[in-house]
PASEBA-1860 file (N, C-alpha, C; in nm, 3 decimals):
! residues 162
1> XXXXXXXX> 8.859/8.971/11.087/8.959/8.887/11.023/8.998/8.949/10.890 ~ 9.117/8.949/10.800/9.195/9.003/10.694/9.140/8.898/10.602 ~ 9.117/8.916/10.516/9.127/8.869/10.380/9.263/8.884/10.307 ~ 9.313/8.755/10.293/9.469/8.775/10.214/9.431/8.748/10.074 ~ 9.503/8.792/9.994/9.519/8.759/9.866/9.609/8.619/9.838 ~ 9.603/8.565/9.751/9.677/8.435/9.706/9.812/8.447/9.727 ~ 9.870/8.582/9.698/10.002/8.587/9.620/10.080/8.672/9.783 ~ 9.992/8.734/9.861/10.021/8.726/9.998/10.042/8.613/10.079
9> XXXXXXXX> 9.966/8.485/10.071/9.988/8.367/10.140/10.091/8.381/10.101 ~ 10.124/8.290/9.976/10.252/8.259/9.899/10.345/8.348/9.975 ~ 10.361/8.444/9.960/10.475/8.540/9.978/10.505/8.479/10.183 ~ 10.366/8.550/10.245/10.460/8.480/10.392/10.461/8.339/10.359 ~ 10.413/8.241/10.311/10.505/8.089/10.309/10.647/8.091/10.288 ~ 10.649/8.191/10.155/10.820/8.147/10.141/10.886/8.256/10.235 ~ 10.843/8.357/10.272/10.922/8.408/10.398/10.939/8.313/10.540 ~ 10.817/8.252/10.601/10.878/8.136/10.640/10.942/8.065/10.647
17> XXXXXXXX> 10.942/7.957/10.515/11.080/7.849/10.492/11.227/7.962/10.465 ~ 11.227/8.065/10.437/11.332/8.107/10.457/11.412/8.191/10.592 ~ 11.282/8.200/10.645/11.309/8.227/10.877/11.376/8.083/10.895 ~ 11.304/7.994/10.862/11.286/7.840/10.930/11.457/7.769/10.912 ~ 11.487/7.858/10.762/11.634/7.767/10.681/11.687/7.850/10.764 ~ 11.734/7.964/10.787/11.813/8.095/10.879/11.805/7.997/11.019 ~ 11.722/7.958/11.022/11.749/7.916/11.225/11.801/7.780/11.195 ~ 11.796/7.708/11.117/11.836/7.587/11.109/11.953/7.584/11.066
25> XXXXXXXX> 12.001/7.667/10.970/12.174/7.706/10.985/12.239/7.762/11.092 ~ 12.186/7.864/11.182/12.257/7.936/11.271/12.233/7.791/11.411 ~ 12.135/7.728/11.384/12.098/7.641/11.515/12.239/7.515/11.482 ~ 12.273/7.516/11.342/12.426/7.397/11.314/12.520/7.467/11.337 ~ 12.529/7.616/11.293/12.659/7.644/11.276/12.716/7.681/11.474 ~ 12.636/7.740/11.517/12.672/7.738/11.665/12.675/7.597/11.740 ~ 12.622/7.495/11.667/12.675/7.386/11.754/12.781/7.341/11.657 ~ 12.816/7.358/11.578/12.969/7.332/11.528/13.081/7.402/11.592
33> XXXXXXXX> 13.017/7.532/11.577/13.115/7.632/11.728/13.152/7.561/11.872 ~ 13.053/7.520/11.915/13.025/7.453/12.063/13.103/7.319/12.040 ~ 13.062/7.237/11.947/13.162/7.116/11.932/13.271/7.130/11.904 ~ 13.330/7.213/11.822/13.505/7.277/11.812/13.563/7.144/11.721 ~ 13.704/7.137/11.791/13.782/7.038/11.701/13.763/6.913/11.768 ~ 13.682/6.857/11.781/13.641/6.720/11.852/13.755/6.712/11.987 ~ 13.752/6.813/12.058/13.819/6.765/12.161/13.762/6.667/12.290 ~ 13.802/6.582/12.284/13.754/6.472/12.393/13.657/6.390/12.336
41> XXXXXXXX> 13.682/6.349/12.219/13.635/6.242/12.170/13.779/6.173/12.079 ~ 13.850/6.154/12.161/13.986/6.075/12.104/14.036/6.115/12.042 ~ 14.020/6.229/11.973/14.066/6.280/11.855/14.193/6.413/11.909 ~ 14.251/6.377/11.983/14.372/6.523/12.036/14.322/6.603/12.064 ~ 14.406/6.748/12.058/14.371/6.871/12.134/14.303/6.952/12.011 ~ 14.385/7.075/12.009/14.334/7.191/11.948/14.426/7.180/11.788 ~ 14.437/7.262/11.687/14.440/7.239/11.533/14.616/7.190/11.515 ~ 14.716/7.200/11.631/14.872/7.143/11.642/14.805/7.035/11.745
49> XXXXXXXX> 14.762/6.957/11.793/14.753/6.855/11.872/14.864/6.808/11.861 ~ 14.936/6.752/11.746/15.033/6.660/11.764/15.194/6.706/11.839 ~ 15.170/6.877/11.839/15.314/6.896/11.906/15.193/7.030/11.993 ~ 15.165/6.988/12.121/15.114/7.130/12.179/15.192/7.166/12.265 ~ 15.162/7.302/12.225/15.295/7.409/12.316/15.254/7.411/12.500 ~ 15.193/7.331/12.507/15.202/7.321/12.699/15.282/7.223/12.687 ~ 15.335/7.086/12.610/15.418/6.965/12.626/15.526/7.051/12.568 ~ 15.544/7.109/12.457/15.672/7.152/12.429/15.737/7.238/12.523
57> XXXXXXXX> 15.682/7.338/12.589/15.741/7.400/12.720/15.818/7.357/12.795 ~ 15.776/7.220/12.834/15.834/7.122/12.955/15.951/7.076/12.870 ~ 16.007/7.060/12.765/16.166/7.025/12.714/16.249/7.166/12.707 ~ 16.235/7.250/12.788/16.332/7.356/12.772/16.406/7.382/12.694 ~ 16.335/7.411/12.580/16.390/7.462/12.490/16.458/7.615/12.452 ~ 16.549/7.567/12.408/16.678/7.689/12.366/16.552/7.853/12.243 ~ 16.622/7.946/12.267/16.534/8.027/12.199/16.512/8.040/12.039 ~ 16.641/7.918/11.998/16.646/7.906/11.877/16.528/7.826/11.827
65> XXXXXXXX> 16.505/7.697/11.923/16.440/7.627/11.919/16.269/7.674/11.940 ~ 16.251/7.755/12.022/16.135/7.805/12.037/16.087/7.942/11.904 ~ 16.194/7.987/11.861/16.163/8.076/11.713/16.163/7.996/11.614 ~ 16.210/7.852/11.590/16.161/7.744/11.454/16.064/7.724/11.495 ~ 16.028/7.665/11.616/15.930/7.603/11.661/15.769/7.698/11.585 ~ 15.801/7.755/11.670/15.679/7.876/11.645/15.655/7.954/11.484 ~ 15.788/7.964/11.410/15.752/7.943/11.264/15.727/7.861/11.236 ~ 15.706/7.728/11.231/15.650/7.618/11.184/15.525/7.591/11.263
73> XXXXXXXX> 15.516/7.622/11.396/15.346/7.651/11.391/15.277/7.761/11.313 ~ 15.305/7.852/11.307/15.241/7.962/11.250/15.212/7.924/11.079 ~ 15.358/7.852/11.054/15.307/7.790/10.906/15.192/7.687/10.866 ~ 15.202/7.586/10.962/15.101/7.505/10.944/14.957/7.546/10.977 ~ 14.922/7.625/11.078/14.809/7.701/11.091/14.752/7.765/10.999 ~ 14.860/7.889/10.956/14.793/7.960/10.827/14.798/7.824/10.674 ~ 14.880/7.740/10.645/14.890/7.636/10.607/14.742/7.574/10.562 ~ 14.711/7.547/10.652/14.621/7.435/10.744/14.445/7.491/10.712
81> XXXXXXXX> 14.465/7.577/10.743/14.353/7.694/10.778/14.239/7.674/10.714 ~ 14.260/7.673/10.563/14.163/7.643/10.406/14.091/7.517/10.460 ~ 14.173/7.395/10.466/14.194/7.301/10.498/14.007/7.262/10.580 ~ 14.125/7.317/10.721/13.990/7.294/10.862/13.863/7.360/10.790 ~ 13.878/7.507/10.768/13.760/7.584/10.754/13.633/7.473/10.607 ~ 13.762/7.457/10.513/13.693/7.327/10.403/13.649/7.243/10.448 ~ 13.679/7.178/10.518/13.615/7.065/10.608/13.491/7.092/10.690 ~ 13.517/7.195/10.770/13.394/7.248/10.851/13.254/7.280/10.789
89> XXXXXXXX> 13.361/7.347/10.660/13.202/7.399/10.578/13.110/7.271/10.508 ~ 13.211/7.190/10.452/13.154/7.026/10.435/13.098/6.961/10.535 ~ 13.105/6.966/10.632/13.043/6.930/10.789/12.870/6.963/10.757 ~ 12.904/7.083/10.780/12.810/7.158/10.782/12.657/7.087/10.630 ~ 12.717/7.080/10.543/12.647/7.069/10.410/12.635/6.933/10.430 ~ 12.719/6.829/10.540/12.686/6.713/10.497/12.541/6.699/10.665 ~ 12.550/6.747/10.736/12.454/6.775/10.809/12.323/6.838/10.728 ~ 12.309/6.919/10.669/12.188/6.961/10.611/12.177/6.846/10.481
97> XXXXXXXX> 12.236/6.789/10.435/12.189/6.701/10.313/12.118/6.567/10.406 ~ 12.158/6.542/10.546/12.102/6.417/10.658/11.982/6.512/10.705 ~ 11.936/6.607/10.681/11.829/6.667/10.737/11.689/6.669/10.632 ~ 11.738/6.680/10.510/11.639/6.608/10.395/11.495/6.566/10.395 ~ 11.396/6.576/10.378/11.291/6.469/10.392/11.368/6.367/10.344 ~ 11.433/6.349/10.268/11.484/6.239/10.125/11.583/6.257/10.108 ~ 11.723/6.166/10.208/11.812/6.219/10.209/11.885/6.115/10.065 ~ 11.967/6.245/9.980/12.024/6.183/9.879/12.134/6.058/9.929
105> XXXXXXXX> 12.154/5.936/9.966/12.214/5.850/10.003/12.362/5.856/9.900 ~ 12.351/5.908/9.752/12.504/5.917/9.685/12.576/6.055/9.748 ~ 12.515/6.140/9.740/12.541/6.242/9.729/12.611/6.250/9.932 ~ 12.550/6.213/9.976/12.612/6.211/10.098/12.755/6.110/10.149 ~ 12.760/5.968/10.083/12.862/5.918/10.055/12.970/5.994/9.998 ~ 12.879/6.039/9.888/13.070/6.145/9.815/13.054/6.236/9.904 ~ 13.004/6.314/9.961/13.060/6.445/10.057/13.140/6.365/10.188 ~ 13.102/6.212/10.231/13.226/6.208/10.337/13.275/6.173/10.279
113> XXXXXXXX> 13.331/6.119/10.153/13.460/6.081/10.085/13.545/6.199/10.098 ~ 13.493/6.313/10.039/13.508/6.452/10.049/13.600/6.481/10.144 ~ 13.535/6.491/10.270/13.562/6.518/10.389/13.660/6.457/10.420 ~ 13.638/6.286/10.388/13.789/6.190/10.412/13.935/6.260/10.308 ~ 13.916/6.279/10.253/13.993/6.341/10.174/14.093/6.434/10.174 ~ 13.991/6.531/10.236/14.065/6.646/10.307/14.072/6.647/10.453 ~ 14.092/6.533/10.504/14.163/6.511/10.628/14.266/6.463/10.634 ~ 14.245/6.367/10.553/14.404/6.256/10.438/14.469/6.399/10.449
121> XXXXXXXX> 14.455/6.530/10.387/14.585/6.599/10.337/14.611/6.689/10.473 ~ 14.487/6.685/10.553/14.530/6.798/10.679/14.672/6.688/10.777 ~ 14.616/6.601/10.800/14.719/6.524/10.843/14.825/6.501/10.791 ~ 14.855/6.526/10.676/14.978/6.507/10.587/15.043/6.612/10.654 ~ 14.983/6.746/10.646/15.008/6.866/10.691/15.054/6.855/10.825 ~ 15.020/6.801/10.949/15.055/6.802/11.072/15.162/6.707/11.074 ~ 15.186/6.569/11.010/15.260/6.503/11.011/15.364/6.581/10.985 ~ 15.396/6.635/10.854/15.517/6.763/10.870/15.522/6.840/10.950
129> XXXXXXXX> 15.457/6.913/10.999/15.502/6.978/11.113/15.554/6.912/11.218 ~ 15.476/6.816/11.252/15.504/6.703/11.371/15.679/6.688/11.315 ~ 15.692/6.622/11.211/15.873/6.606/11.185/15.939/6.726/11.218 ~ 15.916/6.864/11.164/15.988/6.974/11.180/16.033/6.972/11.303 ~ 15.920/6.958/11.343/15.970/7.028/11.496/16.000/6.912/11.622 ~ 16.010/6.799/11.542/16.088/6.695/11.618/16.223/6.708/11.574 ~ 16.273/6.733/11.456/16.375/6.722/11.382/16.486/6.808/11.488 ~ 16.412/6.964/11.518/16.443/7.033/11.584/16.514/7.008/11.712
137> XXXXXXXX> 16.424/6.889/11.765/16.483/6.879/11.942/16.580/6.782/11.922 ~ 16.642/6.836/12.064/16.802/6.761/12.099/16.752/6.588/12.110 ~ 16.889/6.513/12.134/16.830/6.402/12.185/16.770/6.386/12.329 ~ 16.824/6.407/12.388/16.755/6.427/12.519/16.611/6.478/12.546 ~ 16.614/6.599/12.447/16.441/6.651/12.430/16.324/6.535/12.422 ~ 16.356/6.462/12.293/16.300/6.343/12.227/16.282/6.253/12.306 ~ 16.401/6.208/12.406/16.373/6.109/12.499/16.279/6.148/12.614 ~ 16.247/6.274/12.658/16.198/6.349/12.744/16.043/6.361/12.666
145> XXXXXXXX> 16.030/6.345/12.563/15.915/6.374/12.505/15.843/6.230/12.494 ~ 15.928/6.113/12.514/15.907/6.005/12.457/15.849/5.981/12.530 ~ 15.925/5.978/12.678/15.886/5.947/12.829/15.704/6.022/12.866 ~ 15.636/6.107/12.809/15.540/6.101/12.851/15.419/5.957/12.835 ~ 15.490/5.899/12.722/15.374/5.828/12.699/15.218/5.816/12.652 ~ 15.125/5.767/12.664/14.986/5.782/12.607/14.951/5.883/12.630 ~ 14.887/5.955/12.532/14.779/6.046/12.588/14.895/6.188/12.570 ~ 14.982/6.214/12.549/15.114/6.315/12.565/15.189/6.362/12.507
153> XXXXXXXX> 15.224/6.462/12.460/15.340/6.481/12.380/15.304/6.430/12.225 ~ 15.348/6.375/12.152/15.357/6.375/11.960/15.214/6.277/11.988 ~ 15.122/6.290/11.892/15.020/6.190/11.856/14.968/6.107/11.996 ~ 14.846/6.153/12.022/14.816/6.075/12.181/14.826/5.939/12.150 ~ 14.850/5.823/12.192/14.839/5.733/12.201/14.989/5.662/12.120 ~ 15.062/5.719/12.115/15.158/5.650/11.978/15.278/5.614/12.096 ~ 15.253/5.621/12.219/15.383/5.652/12.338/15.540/5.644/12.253 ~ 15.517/5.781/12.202/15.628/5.832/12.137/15.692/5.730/12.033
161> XX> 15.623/5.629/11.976/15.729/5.556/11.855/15.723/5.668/11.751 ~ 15.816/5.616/11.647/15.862/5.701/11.547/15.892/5.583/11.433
END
């Protein structure tokens, strides 16, 4: 058997808790990967949910319409981007502050305020886009878009009011 010195324990302990913190981040951050943008938990599709380009396809749109279109996705994405990734990383921190022996109970309130916060403005963000690129379609488009109903086309569940 080895005889360790004091300052050897010490040393593999804190190499430990710092293996242990490494797997316990990579063990959140890949299930944050795996969970994605809450799809299928009511919450829409992918980071444009409110106008996705498989529903916009089906209004045959003119090529004018499909080059605004697609600059105003591309804007709100790169837009947007800070946004999601800010949020995610708050996800993340508000998951390890619930993992705690002693979880700070303020400190976790203000991080979902946090979080509420900057969802308040991501949605602000899609809501404009959502107008742009309604603004864009003909009337007929709109009525064609309207006609999907729940679950379809602008905001699931809104069966197209405005």
């Amino acid at each position: 058997m080895m005889n360790l010195t004091w300052k050897q324990v010490m040393n593999m302990k804190k190499l430990l808790m710092i293996l242990v913190t490494v797997i316990i981040v990579t063990v959140f951050a890949a299930s944050t990967v795996a969970y994605g943008n809450e799809r299928g938990r009511g919450h829409g599709g992918g980071p444009y949910d409110d106008c996705e380009p498989a529903v916009l396809s089906q209004l045959n749109l003119n090529v004018e319409q499909t080059t605004k279109i697609n600059a105003f996705r591309g804007a709100f994405l790169k837009d947007s981007k800070p946004l999601r990734d800010c949020i995610l990383s708050k996800r993340g921190d508000l998951r390890l502050l619930w993992l705690q022996q002693n979880p700070d109970q303020e400190k976790i309130l203000s991080l979902q305020k946090e979080i509420g916060a900057l969802k308040d403005q991501l949605q602000e963000k899609r809501d404009v886009y959502r107008r742009n690129v309604y603004n864009v379609l003909t009337p007929k488009q709109k009525e064609k878009l309207k006609s999907y109903g729940p679950g379809r086309g602008f905001r699931y569940g809104m069966k197209g009011n405005w």
